[in-house]
C-alpha positions in Angstrom: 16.0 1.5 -79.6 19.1 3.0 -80.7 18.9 1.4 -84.3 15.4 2.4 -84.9 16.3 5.6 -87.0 18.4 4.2 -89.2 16.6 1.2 -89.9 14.9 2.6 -94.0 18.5 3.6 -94.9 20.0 0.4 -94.2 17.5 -1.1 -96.3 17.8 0.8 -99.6 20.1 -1.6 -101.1 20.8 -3.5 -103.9 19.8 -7.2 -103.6 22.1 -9.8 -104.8 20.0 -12.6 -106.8 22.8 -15.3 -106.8 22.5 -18.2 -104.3 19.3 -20.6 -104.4 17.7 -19.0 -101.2 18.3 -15.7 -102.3 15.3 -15.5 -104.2 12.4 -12.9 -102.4 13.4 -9.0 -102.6 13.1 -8.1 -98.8 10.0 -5.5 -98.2 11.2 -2.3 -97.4 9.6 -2.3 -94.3 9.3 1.0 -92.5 9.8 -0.2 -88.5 12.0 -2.7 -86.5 8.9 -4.2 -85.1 7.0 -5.1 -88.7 10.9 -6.3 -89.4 10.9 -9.4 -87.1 7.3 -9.3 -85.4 7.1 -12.8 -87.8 9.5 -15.5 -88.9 9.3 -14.8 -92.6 9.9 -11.2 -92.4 12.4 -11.9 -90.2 14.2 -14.4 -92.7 13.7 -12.1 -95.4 16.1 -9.9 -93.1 18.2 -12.1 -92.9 18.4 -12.8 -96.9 19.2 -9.1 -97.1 22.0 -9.3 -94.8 23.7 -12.4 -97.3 23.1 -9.9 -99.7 26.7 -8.4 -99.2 28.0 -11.6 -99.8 30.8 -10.1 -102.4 30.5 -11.9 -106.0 32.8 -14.0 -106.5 34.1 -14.8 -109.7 32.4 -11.8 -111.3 34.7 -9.7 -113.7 34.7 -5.7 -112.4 33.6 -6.8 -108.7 36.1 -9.4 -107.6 39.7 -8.2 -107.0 41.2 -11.6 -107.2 39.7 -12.2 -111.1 41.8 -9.9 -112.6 43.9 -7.5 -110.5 46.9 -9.5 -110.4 48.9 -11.2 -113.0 46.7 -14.0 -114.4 44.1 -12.6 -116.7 44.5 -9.6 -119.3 41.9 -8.0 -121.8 42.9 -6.8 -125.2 40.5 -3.3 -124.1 39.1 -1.8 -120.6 36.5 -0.5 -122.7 35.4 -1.7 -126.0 32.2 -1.9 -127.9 30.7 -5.1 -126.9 32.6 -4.8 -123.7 33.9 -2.6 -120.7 35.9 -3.0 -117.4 36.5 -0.2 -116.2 37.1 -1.0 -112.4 39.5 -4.2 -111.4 41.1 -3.9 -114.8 41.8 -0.3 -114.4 43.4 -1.2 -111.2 45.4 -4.0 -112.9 46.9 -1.2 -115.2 47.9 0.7 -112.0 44.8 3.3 -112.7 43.5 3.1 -108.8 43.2 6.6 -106.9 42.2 8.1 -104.3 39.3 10.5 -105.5 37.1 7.8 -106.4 38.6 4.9 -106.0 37.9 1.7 -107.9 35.9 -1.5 -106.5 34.8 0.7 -103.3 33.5 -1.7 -100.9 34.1 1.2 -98.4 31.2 2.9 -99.5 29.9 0.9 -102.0 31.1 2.6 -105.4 32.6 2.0 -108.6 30.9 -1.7 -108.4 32.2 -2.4 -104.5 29.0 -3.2 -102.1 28.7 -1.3 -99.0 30.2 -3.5 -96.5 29.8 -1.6 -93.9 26.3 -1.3 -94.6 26.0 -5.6 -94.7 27.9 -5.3 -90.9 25.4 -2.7 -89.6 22.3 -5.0 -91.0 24.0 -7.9 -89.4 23.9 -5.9 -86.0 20.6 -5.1 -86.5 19.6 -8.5 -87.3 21.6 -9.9 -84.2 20.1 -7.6 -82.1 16.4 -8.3 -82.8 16.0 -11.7 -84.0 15.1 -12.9 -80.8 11.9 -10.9 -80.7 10.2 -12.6 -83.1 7.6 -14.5 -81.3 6.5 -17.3 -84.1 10.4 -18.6 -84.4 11.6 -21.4 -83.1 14.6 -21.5 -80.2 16.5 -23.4 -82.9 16.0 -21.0 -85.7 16.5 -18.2 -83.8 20.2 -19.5 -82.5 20.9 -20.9 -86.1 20.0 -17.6 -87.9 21.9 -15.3 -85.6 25.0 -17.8 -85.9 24.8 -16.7 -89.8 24.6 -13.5 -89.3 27.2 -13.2 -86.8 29.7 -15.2 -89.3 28.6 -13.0 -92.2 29.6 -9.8 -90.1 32.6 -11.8 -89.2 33.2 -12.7 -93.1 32.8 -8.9 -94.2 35.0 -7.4 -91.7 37.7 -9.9 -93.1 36.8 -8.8 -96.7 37.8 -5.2 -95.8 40.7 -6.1 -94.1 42.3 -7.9 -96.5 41.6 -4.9 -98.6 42.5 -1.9 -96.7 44.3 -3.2 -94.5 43.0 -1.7 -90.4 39.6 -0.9 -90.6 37.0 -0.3 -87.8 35.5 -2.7 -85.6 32.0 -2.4 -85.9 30.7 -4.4 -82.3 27.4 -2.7 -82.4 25.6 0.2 -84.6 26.3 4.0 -83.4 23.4 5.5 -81.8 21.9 8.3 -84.0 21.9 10.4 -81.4 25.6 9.9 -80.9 27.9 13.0 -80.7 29.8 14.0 -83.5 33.1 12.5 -82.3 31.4 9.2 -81.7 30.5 9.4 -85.2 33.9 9.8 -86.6 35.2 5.5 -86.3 39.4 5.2 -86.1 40.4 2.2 -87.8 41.8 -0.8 -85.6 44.9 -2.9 -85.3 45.5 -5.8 -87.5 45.6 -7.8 -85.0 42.4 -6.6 -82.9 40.6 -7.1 -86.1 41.6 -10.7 -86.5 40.7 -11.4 -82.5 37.2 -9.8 -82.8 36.5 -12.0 -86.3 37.5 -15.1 -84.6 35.7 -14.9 -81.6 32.5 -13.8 -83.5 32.9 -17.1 -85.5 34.0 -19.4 -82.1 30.8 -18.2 -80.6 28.4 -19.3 -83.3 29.8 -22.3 -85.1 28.0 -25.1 -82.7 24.7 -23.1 -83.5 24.7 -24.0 -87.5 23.9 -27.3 -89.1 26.7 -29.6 -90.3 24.9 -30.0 -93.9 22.4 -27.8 -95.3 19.0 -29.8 -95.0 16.9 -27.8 -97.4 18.9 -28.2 -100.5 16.1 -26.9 -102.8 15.9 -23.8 -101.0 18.9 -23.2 -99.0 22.4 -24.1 -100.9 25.2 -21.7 -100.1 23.9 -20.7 -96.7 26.3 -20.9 -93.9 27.3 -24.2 -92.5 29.5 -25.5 -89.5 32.2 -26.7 -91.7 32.0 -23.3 -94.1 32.3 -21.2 -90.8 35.3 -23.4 -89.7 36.8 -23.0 -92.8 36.3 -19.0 -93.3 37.9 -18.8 -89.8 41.2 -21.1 -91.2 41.3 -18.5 -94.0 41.5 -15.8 -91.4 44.2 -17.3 -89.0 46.5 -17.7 -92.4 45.9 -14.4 -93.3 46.6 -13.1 -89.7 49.8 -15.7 -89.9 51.3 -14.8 -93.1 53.6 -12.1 -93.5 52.3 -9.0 -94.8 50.2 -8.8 -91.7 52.9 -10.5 -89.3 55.2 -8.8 -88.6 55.1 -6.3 -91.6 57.8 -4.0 -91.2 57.0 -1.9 -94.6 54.2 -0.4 -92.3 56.4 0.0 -89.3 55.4 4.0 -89.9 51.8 3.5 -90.3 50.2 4.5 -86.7 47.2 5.4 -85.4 46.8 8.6 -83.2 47.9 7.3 -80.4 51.4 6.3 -82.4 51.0 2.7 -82.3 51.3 0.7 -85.6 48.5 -0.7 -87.0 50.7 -4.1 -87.7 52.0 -5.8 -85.7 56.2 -5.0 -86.0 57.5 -8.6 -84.6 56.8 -12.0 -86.6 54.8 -14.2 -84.5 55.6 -17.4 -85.5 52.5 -19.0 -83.1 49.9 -17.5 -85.4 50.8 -20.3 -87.9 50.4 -22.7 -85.1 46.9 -21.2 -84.7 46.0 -21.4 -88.4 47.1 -24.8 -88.9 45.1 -26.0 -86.5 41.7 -24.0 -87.7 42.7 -25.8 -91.4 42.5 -29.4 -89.2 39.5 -28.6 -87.7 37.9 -27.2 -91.1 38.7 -30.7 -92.8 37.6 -32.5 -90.3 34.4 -30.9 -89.8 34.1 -30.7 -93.5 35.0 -34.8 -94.0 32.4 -35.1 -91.0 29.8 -33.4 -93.2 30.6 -35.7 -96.7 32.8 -32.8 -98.0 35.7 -34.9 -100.4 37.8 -34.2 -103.4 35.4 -33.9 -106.5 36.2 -36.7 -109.1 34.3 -37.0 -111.7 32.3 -40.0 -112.8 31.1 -40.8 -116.5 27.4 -41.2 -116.5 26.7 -41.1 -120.3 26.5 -44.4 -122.8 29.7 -42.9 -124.7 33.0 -44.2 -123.3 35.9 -41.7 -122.5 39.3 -41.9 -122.2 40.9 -41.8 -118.7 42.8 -38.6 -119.6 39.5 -37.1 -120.4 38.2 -38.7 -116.6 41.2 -37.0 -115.4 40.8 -33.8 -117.2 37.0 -33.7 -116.2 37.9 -34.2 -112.6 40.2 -31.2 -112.6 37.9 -29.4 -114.5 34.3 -29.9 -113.3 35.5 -29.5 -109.9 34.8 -25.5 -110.0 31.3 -25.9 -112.6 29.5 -28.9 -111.5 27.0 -27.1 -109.2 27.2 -28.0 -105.6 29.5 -30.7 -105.6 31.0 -32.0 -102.8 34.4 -30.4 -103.0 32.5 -26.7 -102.4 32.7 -25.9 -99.1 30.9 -22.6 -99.5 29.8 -21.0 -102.5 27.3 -18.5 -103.7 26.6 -15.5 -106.3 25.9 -17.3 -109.6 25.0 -13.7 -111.2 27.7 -12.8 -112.7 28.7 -16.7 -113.6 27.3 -16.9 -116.8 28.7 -13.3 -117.9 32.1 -15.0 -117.0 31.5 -17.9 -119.5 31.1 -15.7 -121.9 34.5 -14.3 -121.5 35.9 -17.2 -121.6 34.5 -19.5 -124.4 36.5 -19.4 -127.4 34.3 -19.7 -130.7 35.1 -23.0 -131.8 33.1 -23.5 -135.5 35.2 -21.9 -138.5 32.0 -21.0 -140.2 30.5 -17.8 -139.2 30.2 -14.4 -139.9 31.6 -11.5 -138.0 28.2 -10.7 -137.4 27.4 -13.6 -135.7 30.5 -13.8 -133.3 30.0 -10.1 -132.2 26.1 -10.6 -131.0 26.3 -14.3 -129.6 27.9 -15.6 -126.1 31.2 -16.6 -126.9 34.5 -14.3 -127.2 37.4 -15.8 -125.0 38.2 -12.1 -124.0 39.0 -13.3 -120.6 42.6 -14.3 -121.6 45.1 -16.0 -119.2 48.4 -15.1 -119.5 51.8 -16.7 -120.4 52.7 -16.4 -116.5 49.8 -19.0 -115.6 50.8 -21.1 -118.4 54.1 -21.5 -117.2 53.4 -22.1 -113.5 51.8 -25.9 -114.0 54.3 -28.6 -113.7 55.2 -30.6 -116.4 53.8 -34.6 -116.4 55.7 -35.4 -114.0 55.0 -33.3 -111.5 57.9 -30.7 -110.9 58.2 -27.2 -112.2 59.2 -27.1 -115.8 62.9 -25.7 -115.1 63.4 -28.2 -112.4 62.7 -30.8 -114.1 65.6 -32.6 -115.3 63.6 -34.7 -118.5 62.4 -31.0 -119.9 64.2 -29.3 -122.4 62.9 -25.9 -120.6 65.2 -24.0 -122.9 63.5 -24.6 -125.9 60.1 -24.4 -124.9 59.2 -21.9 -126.9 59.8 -23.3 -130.0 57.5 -25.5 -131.8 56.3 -29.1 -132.3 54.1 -30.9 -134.1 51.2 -33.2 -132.2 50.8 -37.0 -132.8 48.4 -39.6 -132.3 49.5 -40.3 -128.4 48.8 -36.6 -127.9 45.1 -36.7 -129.0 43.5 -36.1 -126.3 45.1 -32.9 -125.4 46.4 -31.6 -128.7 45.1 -32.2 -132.0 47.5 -34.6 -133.9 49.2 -33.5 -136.7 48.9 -29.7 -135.3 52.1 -27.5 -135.1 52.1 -25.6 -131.9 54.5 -24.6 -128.7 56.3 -27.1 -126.9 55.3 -25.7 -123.8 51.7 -27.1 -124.5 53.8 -30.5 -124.5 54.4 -33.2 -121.4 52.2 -31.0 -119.3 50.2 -32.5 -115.9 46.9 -33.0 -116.2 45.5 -29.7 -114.8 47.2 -27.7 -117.1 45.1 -28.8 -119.9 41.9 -29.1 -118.0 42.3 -25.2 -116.8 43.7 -23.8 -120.4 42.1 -23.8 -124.1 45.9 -22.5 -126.1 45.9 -23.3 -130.3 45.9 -26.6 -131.2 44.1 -27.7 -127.5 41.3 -30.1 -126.9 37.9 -28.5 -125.6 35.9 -31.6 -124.5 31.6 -30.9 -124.6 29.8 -27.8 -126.1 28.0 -30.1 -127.7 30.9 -32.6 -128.4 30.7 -35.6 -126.1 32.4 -38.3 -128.0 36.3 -37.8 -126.6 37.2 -39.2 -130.1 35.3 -36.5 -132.0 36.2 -33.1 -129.8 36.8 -29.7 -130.8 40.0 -28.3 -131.3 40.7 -24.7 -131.2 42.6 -22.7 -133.7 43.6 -19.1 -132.6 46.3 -18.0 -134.9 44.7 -14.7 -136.4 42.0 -14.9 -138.5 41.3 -18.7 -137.6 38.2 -19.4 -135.4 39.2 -19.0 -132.6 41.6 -16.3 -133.4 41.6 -12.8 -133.6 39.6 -12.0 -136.8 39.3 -8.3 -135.8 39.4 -5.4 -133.4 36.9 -7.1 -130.8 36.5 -10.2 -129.0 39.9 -12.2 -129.0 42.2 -13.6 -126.5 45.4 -10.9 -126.6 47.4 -13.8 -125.3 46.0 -17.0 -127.0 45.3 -19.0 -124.0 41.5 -19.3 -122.9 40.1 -20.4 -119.5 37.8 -24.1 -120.0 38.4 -24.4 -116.2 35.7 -21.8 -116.0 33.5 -23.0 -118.6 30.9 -25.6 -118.1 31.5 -28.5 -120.4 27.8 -29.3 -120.8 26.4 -25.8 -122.2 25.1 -26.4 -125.6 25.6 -25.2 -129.1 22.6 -23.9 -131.0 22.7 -22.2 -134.0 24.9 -19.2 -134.0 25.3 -19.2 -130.0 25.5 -21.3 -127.0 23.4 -22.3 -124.1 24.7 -21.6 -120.6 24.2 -22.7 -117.1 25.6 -21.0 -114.1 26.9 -22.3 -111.1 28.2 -21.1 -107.5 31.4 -19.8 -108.0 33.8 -21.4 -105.1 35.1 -19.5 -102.5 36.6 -22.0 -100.7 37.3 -25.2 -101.9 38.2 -28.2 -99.9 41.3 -28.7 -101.9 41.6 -24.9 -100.9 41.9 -26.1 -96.8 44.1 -29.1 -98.0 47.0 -26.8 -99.0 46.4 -24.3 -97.1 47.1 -26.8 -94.1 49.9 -28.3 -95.3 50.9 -24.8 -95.4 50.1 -23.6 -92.3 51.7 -26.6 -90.7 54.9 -26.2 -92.5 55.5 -22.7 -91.1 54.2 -23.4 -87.7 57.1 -26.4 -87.5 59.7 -24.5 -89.3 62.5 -24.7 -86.4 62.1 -28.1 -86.1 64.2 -28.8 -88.9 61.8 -31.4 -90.6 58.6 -31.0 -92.9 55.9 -32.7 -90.5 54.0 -36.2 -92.3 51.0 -34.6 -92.5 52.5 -32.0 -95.2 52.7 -34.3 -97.6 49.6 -36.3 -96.9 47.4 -33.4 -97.9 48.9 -32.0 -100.6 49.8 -35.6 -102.1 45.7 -35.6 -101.8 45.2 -33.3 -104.0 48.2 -34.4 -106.4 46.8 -37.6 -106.8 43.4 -36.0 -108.1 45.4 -34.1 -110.6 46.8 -37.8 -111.7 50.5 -37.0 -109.8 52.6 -39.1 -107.8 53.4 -37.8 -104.3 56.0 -34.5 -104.0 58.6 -36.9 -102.6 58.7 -39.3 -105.5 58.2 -36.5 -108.2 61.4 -34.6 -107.0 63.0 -37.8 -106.2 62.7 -39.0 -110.0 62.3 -36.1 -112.1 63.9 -32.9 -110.2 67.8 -32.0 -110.6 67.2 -31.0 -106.7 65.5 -34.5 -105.1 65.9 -33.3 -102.0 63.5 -29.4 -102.2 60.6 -31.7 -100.6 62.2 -32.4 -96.9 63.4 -28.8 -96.2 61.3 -26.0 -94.9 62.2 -23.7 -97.7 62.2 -25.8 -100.4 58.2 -27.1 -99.0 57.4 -23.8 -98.9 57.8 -23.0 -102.4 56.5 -26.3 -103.6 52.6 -25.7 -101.6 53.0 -21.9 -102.6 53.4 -23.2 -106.2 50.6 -25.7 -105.8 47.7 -23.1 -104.4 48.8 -21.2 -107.9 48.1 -24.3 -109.6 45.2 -25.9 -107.9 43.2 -22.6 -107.7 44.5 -21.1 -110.8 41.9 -18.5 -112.5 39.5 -18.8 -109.0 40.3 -15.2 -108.1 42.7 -16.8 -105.3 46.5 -15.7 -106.3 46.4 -12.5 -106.4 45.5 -12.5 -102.6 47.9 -15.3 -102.1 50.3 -13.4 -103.4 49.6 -10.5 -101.9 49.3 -12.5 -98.5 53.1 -13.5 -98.8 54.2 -10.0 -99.2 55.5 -10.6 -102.8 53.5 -8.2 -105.0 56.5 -6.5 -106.1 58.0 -9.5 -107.3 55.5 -11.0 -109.3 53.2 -8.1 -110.4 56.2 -5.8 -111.2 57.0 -8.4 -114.4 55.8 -7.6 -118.1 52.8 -9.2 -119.4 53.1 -11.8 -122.3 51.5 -13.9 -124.5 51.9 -14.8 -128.2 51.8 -12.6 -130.7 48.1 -13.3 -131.8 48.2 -10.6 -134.7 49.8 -13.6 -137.0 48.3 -16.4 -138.9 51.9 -18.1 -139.5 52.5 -20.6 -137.2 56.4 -19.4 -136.9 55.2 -15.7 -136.3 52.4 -16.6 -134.2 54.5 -18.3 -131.8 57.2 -15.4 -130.8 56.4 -14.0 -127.6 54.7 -10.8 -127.6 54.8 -8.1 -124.7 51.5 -6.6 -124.3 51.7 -4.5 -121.0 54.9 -3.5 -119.1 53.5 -3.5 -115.7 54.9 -0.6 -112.9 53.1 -2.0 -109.6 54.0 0.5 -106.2 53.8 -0.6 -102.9 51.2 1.3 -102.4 48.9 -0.8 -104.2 49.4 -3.3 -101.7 46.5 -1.4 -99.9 43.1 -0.3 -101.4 43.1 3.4 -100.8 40.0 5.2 -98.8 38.3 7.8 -100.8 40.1 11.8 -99.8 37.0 12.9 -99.1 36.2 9.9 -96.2 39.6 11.4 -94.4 38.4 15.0 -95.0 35.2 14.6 -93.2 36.8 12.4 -90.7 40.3 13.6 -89.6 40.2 10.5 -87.5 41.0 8.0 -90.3 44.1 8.0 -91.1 44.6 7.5 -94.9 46.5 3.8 -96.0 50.7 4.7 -96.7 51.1 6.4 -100.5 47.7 7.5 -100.7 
């Protein structure tokens, strides 16, 4: 057998401990045939093959967290604190000597992917000699691995860009030239992923039936919905029709994007984001709303706020398509939990988990909508001129703001989201202990306050802090906090929801009218978020009531709305990055407020902590010099 050789190396890996099934380190079994000649070595195979499964939501391994715009730290490296890899690349530090986040070959915190693609193969190839499996099993576990290999090879293309196909493992007694892969078209890429996924999806279950054992496996509706994700990818325009790479060939001068806009790929993603929520609503997949199960009463803008908040920590709900890697999950609390009790010592602050390092920036703040539902400079009730100055809170505001606080009056008249995904001075932070929506924290981050900066580690540099991320129902104990991790999304139903409306929008652009369905399914999740549909919002509240029936003006309404929805889940930057406008929103300075004050008419002057220079070439991870060296058959990514 051609794999036999390499079989030990590709099992000297790292083994991720995140999902529930992931839970037995796989034997480093010395032959194919010990491998699968039984159905629990087999699975344990398999277990080591969703072991690339990249972990999402984890600071220093997932791009989205904290490459782009959304997040900054006051240090890359600190004391109680380093990140030296996807916030090095934030501050425009990426190279190509050893590049940062190398899922290429597995460095600087990046898994081996191709690794994971060459244990699916192996997997795929061999499953079906293990004599004590079942016909089902054996269809149903090589389904999973063939969507994982089709997941990973869409991982690395949305990072580098072309990559090589990897159909079946080379021979170790191939030729040196065999040896030496060339990196395929774009559009090649996307054919082989698809039909990797289209050939396995009626072989996995609808729901997972095993829930003690299996959660975050792959499903039917999670393999429909990683191939919608794919088709908008393919469809949008840094990989349609891309002519900023019209000069990027391969050896036999053809470019490895395609060079003419295919508007038909949107028709093709739209309907993969129908057949995701379909298959998903077939398998009790909805919107997650969140239901008060406790003797204490709440509010209904603490409901709301719950439901817009719980919907990325309640573990396994049923707005989570697909999730897994809860490793890093409780790491990421910690980065974002403000300290909230004004008596401590600095002692106790720097050894306990709390810090609110993980600080959103003024950018995010501003993209939510105000209460009623349009952008804050579109809205013709907002004084968006004077939304930096300041205001002081009232009863009516209680349940957001703390009444009688003085604090921006951009943290005023703001949608519900807004204050469920963002802790700011003077906010409301429901639970750590506090369940009583009439007796809650409030946060107080000027400097030198509790939640402020009180010295030269662990502080927000902006003053906002991410509760979206932070599970309501971890506990206070003396001097520190209890938490409990959960799967971090990566794709949410809401997710499919705008990303059809989307999709559909660009597939009918030349027909001169937004299609119906548009506005049914991101009115659905509007409505969660306690909004009244786009039409009526624009038609009460906008100076522009008409931006909801035009192509252009829909399009920047659902673009605006994935930023909102999925704020802080690692999925704008590669939205962003998807429409082809990196330049224009990474190339803007960082702000926040100047936390280094403890008067309230100090604190709240904007303060620019990082004047941002992001080059095209960024666009692109880079492959490592040396890769290119000893293979003169990859061709290194434009600006590299």
């Amino acid at each position: 057998m051609k794999t036999k050789k390499i079989f030990n190396f590709l099992l000297l890996l790292g083994f991720l401990s995140g999902c529930d099934y992931l839970d037995i380190v796989p034997d480093n079994l010395p032959t194919l045939e010990m491998a699968f000649n039984n159905k629990s070595s087999a699975e344990r195979f398999l277990f080591t093959c969703y072991s690339f499964v990249p972990e999402h939501g984890k600071i220093g391994t997932d791009p989205g967290m904290d490459v782009g715009d959304e997040v900054w730290y006051y240090s890359d490296n600190s004391a109680d604190y380093s990140n030296k890899t996807t916030f090095w690349i934030a501050k425009g530090m990426q190279n190509s000597n050893e590049p940062l986040v190398d899922y290429w070959n597995g460095a600087q915190w990046g898994k081996a992917m191709f690794v994971g693609i060459r244990d699916c193969n192996v997997f795929i190839e061999n499953i079906d000699k293990v004599p004590d499996l079942s016909a089902y099993d054996k269809e149903t576990w090589k389904a999973e691995a063939k969507v994982l290999k089709a997941f990973y090879h869409f991982w690395m293309m949305r990072m580098y860009g072309p990559i090589p196909i990897i159909k079946e493992n080379i021979p170790v007694s191939a030729g040196e030239d065999e040896v030496r892969v060339v990196r395929d078209k774009i559009d090649d890429i996307v054919t082989y992923i698809v039909s990797l996924i289209d050939e396995s999806v009626e072989y996995l279950p609808l729901n997972i039936q095993n829930e003690a054992a299996e959660m975050g496996r792959i499903t039917r509706p999670a393999a429909k919905a990683i191939k919608a994700k794919i088709l908008a990818f393919a469809a949008s325009p840094f990989f349609n029709g891309n002519l900023d790479y019209a000069n990027f060939k391969n050896a036999e001068g053809d470019p490895f994007f395609n060079q003419v806009y295919d508007n038909e790929k949107w028709a093709k993603a739209a309907d993969a984001c129908l057949e995701a929520i379909q298959c998903a609503e077939e398998a009790g997949h909805g919107l997650y709303e969140f239901v008060n199960m406790s003797s204490t009463q709440l509010s209904d803008e603490t409901i709301l706020s719950l439901s817009n908040r719980c919907k990325v920590t309640e573990r396994w709900n049923k707005e989570l398509v697909w999730g897994c890697g809860q490793s890093g999950i409780r790491d990421l609390q910690v980065l974002c939990q403000p300290w909230l009790e004004s008596n401590y010592s600095s002692d106790d602050r720097y050894h306990n988990a709390r810090n609110g390092t993980f600080a959103p920036t003024l950018a995010v703040a501003e993209t939510f909508y105000t209460k009623n539902g349009v952008p804050m400079d579109e809205d013709k009730n907002y004084d968006y001129s004077k939304r930096y100055t300041t205001q002081v809170a009232t009863e009516a505001d209680k349940y957001y703001i703390q009444p009688g606080y003085t604090t921006a009056k951009l943290h005023f008249d703001r949608e519900p989201r807004f204050y469920a995904t963002l802790g700011f001075d003077g906010s409301s932070w429901y639970g750590i202990g506090k369940m009583d929506d009439n007796d809650m924290w409030y946060l107080q981050a000027k400097a030198k306050q509790a939640s402020g900066k009180r010295g030269n580690t662990l502080y927000s540099i902006t003053g906002y802090f991410a509760k979206k991320l932070v599970r309501y129902q971890n506990a206070m104990v003396p001097a520190s906090i209890q938490i409990e991790t959960y799967p971090f999304p990566i794709i949410r139903l809401a997710d499919l929801y705008l990303l059809y409306a989307e999709a559909l929008n660009e597939a009918k652009k030349e027909e001169g009218t937004v299609p119906e369905d548009c506005y049914t399914y991101i009115d659905k999740v509007r409505a969660r978020a306690g909004l009244k549909s786009v039409k009526d919002s624009w038609r009460l509240y906008a100076n522009d009531a008409n931006k909801p029936n035009t192509y252009e003006g829909f399009q920047t309404i659902v673009r605006k709305e994935r930023m909102i929805e999925l704020a802080l889940e690692g999925q704008r930057f590669w939205d962003i990055r998807r429409w082809n406008l990196a330049n224009q929103y990474f190339n803007k300075s960082l702000q926040g407020w100047d936390i280094n004050q403890s008067e309230t008419n100090e604190y709240y002057k904007l303060n620019t902590y990082f004047i941002r220079n992001y080059e095209d070439r960024e666009n692109l991870w880079p492959l490592k010099d040396y890769d290119c060296i000893v293979n003169p058959k990859l061709v290194q990514n434009p600006g590299w």
